[in-house]
DODO-834558 format. One line per field, with one value per atom (N, C-alpha, C, O, CB): x, y, z; atom name; residue in one letter; chain. Coordinates in steps of 0.2 Angstrom, whole numbers, plus 5000, padded with zeros to 4 digits. Glycine has a CB too. Layout:
DODO-834558
px: c(X / ...)
py: c(Y / ...)
pz: c(Z / ...)
at: c(CA / ...)
aa: c(A / ...)
ch: c(A / ...)
END
This chain:
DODO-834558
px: c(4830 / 4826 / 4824 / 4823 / 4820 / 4824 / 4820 / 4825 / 4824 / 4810 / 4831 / 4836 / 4837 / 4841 / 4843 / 4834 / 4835 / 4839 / 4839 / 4837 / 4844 / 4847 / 4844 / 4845 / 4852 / 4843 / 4838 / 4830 / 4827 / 4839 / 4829 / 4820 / 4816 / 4815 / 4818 / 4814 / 4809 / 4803 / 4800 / 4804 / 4804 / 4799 / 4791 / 4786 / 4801 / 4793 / 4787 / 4788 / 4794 / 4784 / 4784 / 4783 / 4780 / 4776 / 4778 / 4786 / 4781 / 4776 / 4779 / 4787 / 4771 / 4767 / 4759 / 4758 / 4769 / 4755 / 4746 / 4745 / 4741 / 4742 / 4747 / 4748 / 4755 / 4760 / 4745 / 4753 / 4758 / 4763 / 4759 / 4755 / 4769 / 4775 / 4772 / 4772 / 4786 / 4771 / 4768 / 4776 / 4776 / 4762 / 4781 / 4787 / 4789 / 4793 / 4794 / 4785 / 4786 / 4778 / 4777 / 4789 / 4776 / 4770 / 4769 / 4763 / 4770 / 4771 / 4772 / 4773 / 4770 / 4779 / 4775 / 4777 / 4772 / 4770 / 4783 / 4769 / 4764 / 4769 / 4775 / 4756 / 4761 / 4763 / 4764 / 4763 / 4760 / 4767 / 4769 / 4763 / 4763 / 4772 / 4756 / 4752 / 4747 / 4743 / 4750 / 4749 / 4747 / 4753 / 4750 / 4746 / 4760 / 4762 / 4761 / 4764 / 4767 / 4757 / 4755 / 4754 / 4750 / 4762 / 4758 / 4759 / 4755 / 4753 / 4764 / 4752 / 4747 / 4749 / 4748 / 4745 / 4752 / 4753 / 4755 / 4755 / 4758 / 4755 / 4755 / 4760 / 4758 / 4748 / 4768 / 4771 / 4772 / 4771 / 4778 / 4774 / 4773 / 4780 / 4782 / 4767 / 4783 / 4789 / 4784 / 4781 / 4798 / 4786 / 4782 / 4788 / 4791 / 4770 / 4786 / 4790 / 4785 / 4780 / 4795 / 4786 / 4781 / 4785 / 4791 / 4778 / 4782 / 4782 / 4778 / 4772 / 4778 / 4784 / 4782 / 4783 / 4787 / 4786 / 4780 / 4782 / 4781 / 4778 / 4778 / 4782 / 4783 / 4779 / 4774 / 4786 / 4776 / 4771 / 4768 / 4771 / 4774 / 4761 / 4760 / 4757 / 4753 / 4770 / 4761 / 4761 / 4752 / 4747 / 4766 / 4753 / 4744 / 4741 / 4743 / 4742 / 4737 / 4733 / 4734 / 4738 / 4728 / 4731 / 4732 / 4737 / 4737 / 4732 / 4744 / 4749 / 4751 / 4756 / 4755 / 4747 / 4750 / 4745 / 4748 / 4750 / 4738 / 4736 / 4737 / 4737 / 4728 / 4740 / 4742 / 4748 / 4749 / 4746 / 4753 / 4759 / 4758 / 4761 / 4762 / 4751 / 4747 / 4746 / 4748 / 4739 / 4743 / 4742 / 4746 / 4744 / 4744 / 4753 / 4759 / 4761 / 4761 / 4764 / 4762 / 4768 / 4761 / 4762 / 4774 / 4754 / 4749 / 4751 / 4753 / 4738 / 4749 / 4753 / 4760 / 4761 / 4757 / 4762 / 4771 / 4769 / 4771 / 4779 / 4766 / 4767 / 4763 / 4767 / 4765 / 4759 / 4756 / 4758 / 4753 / 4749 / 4764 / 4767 / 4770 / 4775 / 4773 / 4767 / 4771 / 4778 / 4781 / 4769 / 4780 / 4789 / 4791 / 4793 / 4794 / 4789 / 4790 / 4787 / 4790 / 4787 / 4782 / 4779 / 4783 / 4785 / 4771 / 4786 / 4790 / 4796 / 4795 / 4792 / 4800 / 4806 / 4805 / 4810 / 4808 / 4797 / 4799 / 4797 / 4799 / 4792 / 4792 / 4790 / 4796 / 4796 / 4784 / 4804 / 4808 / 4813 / 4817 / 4811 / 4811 / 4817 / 4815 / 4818 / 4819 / 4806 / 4805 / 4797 / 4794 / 4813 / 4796 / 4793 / 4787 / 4787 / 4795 / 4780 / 4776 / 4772 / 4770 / 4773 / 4771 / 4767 / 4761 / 4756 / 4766 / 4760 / 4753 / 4754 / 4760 / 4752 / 4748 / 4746 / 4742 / 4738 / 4746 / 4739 / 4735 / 4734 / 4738 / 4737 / 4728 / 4728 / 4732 / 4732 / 4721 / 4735 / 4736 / 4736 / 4740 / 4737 / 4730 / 4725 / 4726 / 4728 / 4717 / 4724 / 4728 / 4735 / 4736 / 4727 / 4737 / 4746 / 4747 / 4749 / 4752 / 4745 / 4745 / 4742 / 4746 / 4741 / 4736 / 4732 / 4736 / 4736 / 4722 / 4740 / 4743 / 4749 / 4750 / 4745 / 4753 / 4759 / 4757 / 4762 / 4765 / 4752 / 4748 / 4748 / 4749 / 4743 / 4745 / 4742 / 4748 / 4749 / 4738 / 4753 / 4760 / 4764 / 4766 / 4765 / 4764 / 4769 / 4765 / 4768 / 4768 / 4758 / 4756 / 4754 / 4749 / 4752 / 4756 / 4760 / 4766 / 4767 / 4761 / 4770 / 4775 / 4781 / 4787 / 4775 / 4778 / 4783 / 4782 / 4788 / 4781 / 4782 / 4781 / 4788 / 4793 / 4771 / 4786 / 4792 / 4799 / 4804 / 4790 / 4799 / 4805 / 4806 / 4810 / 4807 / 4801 / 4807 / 4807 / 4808 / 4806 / 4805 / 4807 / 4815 / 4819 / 4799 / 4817 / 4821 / 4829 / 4835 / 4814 / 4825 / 4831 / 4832 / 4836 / 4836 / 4827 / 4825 / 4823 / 4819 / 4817 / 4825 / 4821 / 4822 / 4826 / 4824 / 4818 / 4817 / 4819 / 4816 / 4812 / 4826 / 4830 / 4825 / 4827 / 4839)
py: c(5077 / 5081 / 5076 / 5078 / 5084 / 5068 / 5066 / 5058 / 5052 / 5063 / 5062 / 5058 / 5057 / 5053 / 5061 / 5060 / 5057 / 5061 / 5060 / 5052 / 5065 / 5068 / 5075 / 5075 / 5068 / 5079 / 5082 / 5080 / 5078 / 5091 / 5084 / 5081 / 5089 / 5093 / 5075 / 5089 / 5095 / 5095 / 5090 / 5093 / 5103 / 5103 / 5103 / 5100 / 5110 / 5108 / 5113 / 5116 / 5119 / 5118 / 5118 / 5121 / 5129 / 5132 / 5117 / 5131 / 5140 / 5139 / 5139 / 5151 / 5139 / 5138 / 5137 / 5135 / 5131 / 5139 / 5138 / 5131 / 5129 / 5142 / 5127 / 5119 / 5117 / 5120 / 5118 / 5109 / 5107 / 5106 / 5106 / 5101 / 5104 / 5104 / 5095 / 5090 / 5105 / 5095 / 5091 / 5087 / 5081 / 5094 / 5090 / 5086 / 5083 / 5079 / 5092 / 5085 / 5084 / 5082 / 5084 / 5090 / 5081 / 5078 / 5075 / 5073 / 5073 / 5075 / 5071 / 5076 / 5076 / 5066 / 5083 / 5088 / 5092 / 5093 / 5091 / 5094 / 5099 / 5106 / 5107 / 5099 / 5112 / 5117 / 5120 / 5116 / 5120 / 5127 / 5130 / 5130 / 5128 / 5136 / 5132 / 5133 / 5125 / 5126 / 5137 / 5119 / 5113 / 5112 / 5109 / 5107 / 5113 / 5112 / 5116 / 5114 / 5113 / 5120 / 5124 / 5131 / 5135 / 5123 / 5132 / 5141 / 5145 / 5144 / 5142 / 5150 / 5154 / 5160 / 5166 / 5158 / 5159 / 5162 / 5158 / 5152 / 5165 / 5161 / 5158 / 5159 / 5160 / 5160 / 5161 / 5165 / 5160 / 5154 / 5168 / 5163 / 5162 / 5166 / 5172 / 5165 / 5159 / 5163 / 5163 / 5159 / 5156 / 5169 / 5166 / 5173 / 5177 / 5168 / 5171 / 5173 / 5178 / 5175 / 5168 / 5182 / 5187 / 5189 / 5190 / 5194 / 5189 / 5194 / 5201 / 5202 / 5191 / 5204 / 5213 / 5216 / 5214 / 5219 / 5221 / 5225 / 5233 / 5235 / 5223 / 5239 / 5244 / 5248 / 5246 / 5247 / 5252 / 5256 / 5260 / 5265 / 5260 / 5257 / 5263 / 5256 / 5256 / 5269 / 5250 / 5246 / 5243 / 5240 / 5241 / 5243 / 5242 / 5237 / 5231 / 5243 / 5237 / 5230 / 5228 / 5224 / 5228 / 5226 / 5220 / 5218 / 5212 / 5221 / 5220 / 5215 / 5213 / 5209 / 5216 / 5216 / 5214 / 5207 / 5201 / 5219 / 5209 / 5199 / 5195 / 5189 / 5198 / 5197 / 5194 / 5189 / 5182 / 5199 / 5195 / 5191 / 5187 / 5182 / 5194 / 5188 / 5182 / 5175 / 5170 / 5183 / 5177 / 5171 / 5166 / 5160 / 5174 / 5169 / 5165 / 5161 / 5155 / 5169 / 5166 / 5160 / 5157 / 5151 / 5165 / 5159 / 5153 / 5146 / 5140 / 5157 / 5148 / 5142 / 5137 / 5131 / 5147 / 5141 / 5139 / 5136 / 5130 / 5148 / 5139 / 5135 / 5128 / 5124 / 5140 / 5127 / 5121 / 5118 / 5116 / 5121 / 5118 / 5113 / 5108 / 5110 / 5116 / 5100 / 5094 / 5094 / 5092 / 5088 / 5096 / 5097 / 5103 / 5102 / 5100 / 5108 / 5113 / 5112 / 5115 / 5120 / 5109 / 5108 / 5103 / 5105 / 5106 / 5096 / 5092 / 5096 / 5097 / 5085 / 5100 / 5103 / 5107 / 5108 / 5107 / 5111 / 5118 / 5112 / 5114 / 5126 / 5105 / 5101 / 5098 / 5095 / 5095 / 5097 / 5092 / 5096 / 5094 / 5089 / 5105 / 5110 / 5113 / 5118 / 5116 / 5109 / 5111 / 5116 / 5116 / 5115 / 5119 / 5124 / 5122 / 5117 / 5127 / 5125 / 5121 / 5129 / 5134 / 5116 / 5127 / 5133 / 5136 / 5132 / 5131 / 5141 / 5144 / 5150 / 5153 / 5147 / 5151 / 5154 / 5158 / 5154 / 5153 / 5164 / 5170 / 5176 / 5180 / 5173 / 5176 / 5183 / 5190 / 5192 / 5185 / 5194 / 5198 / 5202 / 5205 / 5199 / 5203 / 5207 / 5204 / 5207 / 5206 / 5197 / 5195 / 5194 / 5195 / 5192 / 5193 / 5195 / 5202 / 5203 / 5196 / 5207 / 5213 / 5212 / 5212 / 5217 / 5212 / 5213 / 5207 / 5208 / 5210 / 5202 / 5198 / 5203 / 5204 / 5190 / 5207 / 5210 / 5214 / 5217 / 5211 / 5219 / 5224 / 5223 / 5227 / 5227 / 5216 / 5213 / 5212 / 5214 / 5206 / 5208 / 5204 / 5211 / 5211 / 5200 / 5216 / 5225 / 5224 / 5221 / 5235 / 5227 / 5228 / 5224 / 5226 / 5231 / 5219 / 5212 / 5214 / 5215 / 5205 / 5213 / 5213 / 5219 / 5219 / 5209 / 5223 / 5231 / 5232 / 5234 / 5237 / 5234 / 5237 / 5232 / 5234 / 5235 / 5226 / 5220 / 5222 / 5222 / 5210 / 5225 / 5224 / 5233 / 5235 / 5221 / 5236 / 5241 / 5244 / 5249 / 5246 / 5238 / 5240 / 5237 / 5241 / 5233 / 5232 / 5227 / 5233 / 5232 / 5221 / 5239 / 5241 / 5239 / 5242 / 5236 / 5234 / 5232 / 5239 / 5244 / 5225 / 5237 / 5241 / 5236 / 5233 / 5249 / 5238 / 5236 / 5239 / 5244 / 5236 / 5236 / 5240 / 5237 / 5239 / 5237)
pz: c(4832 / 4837 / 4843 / 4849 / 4835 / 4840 / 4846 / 4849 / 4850 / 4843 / 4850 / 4850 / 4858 / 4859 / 4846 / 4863 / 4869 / 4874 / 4880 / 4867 / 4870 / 4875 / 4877 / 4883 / 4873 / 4875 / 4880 / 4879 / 4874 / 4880 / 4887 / 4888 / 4889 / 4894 / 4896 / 4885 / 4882 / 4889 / 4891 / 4874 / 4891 / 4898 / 4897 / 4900 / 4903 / 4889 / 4884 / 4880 / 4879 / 4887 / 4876 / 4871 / 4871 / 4873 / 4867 / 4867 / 4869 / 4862 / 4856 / 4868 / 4863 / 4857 / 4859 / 4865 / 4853 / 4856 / 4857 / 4857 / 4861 / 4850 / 4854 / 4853 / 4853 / 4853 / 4845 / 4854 / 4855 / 4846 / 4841 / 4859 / 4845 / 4840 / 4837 / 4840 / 4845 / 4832 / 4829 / 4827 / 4826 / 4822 / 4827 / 4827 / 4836 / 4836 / 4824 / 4843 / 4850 / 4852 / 4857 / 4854 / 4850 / 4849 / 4857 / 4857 / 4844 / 4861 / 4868 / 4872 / 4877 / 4869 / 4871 / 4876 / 4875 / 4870 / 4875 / 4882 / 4879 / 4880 / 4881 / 4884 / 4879 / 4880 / 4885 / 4890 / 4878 / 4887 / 4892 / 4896 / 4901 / 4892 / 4893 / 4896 / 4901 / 4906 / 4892 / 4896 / 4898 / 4904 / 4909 / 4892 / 4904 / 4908 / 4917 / 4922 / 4905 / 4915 / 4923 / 4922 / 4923 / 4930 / 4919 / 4917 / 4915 / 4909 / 4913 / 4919 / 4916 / 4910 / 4911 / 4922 / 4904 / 4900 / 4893 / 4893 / 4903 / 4888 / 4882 / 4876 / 4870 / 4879 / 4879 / 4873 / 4867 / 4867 / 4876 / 4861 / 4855 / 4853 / 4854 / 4852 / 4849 / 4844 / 4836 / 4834 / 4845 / 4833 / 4826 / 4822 / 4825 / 4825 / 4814 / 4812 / 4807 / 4806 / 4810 / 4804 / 4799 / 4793 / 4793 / 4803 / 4789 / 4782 / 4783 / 4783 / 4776 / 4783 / 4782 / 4776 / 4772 / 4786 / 4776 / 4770 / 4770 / 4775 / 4765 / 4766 / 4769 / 4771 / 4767 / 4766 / 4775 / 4776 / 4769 / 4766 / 4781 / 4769 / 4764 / 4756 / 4752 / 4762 / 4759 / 4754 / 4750 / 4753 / 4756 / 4746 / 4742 / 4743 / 4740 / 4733 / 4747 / 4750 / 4747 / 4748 / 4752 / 4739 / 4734 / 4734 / 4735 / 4728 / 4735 / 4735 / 4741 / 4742 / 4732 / 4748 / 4754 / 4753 / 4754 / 4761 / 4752 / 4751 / 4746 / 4747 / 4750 / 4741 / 4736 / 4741 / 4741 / 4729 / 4744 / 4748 / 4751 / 4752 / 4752 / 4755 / 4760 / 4758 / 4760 / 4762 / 4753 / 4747 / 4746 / 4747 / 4741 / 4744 / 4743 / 4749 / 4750 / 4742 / 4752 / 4758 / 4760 / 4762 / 4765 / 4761 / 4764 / 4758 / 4759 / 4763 / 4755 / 4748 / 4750 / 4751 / 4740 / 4751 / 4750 / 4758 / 4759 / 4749 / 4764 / 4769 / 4766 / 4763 / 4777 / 4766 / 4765 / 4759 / 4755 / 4765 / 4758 / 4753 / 4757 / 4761 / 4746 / 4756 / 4760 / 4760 / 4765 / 4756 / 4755 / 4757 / 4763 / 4768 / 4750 / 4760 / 4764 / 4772 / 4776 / 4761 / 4774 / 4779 / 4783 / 4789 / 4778 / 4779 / 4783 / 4783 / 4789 / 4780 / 4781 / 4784 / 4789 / 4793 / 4779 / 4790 / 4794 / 4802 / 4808 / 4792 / 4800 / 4808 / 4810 / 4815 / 4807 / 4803 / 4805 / 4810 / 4814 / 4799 / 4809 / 4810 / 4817 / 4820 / 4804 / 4818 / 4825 / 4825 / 4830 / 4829 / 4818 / 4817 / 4816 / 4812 / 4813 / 4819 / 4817 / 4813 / 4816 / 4822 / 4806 / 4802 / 4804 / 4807 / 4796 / 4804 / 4805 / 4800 / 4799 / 4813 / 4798 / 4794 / 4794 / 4792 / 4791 / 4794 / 4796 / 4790 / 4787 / 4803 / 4790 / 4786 / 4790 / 4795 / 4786 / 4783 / 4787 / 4791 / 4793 / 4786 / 4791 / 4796 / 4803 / 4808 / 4794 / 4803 / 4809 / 4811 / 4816 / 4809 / 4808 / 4811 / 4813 / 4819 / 4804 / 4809 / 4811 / 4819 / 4824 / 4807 / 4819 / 4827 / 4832 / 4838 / 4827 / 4829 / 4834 / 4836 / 4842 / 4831 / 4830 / 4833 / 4835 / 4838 / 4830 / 4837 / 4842 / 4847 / 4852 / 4841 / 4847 / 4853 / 4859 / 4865 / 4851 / 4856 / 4859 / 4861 / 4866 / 4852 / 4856 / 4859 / 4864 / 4869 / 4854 / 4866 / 4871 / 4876 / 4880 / 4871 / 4876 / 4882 / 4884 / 4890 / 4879 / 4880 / 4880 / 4880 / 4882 / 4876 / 4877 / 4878 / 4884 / 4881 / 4874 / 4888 / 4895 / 4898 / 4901 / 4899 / 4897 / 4901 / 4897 / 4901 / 4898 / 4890 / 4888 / 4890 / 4894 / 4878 / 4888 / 4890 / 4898 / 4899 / 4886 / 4902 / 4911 / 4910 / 4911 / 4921 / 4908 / 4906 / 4901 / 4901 / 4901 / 4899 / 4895 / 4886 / 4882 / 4899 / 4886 / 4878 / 4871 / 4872 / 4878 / 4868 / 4862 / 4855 / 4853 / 4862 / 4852 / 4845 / 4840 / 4838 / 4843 / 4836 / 4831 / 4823 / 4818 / 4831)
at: c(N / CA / C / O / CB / N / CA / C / O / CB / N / CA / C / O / CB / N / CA / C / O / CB / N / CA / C / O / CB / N / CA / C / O / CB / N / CA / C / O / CB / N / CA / C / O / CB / N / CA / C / O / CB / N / CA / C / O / CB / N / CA / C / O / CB / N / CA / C / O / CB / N / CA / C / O / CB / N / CA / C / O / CB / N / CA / C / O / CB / N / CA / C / O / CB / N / CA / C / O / CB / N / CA / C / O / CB / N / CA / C / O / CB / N / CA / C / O / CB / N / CA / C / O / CB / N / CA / C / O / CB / N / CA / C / O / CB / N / CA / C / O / CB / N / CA / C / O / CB / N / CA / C / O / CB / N / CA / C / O / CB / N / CA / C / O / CB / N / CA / C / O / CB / N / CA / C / O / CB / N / CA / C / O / CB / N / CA / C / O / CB / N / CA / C / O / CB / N / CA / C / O / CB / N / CA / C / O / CB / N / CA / C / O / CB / N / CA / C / O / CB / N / CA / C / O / CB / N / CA / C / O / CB / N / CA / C / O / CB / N / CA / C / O / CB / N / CA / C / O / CB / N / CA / C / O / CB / N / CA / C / O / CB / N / CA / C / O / CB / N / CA / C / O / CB / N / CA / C / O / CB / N / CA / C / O / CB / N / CA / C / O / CB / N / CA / C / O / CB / N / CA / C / O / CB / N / CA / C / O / CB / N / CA / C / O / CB / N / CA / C / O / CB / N / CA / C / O / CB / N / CA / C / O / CB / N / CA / C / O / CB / N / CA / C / O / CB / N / CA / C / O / CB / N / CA / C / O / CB / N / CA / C / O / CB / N / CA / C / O / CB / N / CA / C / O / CB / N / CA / C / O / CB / N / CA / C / O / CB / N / CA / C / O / CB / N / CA / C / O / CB / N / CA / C / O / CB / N / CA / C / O / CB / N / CA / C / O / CB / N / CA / C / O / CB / N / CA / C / O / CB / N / CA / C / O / CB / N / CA / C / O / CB / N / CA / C / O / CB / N / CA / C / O / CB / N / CA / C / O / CB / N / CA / C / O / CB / N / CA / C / O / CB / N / CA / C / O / CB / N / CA / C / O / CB / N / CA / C / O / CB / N / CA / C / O / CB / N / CA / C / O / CB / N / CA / C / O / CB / N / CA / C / O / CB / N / CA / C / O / CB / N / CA / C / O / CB / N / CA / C / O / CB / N / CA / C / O / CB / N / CA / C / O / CB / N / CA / C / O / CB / N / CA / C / O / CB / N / CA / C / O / CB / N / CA / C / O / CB / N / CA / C / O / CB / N / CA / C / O / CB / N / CA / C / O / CB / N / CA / C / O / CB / N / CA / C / O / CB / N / CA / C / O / CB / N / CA / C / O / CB / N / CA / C / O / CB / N / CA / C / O / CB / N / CA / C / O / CB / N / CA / C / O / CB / N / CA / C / O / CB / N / CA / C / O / CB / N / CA / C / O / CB / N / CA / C / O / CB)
aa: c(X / X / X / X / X / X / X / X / X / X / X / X / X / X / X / X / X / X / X / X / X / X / X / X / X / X / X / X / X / X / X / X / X / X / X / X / X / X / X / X / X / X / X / X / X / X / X / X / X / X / X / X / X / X / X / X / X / X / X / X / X / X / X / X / X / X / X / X / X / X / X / X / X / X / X / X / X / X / X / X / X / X / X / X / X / X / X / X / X / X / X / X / X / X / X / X / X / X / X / X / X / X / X / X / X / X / X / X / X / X / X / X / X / X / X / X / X / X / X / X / X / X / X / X / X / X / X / X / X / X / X / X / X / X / X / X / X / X / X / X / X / X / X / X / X / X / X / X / X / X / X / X / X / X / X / X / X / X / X / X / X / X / X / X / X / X / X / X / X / X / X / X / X / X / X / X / X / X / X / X / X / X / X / X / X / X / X / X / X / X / X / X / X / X / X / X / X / X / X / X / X / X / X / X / X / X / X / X / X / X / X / X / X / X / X / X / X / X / X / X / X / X / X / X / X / X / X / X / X / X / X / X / X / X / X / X / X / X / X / X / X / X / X / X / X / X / X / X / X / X / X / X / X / X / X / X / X / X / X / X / X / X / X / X / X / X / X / X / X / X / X / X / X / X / X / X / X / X / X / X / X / X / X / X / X / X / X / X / X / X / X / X / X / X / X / X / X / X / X / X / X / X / X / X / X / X / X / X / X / X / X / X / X / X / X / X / X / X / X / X / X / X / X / X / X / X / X / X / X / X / X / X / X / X / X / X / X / X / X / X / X / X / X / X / X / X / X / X / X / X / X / X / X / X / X / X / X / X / X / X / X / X / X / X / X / X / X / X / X / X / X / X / X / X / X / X / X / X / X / X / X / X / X / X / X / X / X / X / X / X / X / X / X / X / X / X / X / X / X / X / X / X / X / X / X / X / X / X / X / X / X / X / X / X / X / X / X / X / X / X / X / X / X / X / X / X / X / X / X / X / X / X / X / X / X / X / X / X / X / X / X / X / X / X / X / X / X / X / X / X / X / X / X / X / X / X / X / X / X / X / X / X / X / X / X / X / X / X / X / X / X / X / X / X / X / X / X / X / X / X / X / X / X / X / X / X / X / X / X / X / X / X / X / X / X / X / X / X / X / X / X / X / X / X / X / X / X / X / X / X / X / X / X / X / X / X / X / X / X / X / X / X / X / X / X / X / X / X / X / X / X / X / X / X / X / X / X / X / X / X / X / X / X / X / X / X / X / X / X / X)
ch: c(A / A / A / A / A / A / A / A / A / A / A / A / A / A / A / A / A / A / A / A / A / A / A / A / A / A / A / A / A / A / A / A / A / A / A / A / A / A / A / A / A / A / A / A / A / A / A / A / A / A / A / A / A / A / A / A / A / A / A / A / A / A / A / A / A / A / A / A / A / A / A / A / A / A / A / A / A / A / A / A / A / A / A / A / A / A / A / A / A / A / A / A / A / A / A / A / A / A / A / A / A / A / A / A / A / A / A / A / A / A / A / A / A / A / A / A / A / A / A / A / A / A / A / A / A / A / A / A / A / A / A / A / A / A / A / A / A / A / A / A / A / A / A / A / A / A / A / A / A / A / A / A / A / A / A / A / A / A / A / A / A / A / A / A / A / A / A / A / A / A / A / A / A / A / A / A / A / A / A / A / A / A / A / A / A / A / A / A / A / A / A / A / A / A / A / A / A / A / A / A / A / A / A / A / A / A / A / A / A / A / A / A / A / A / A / A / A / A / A / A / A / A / A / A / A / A / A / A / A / A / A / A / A / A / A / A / A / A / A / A / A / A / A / A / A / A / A / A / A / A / A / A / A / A / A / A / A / A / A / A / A / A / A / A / A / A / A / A / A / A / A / A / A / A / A / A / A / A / A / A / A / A / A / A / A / A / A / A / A / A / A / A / A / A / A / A / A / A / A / A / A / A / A / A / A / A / A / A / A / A / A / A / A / A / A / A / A / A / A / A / A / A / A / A / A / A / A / A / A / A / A / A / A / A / A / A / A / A / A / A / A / A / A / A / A / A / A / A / A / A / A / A / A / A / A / A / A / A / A / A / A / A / A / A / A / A / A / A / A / A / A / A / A / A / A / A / A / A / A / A / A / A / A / A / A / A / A / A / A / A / A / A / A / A / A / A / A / A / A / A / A / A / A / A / A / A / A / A / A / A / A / A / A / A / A / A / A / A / A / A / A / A / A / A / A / A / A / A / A / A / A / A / A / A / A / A / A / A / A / A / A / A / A / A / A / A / A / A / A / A / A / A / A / A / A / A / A / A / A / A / A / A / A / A / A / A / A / A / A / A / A / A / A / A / A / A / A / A / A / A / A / A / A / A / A / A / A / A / A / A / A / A / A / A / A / A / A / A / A / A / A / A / A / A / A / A / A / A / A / A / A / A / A / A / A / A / A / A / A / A / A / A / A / A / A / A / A / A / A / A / A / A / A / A / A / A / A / A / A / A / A / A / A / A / A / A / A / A / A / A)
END
């Protein structure tokens, strides 16, 4: 990743890429906004809180395993981990940011 041929303007990220450590964020770079790429675990509607925190559980685990953590900083990713409660309210929050743009734009969500 830090081989020199391209030069990283920014990071879409709250913080800076602990693998780019030099580049800041969109938002350190000037820009009044804060987008976020992040990846979630769902599960079906209806599903019994005990195993949706059980689920939390885990991958909070599995992300903070030293192996798994150097793979996801070598592949660019930098882990975060939230209850699900938060995730949830983050992907409420992000639709109503963000849905209005995608669908003036023509976008929808398969």
């Amino acid at each position: 990743m830090n081989e020199g041929k391209l030069k990283p303007l920014a990071v879409l990220a709250e913080k800076r890429y602990p693998a780019l450590p030099n580049v800041p964020t969109v938002s350190e770079a000037g820009f009044n906004f804060t987008p976020t790429v992040y990846y979630g675990a769902y599960a079906p509607a209806g599903t019994p809180a005990a195993i949706v925190t059980r689920m939390g559980q885990l991958l909070a685990t599995a992300a903070a395993d030293p192996a798994v953590m150097k793979t996801m900083n070598a592949a660019g990713f930098a882990p975060l981990t939230e209850s699900p409660k938060a995730f949830a309210d983050r992907v409420t929050r992000d639709r109503a940011a963000w849905g209005p743009i995608a669908k003036s734009l023509g976008l929808s969500l398969e």
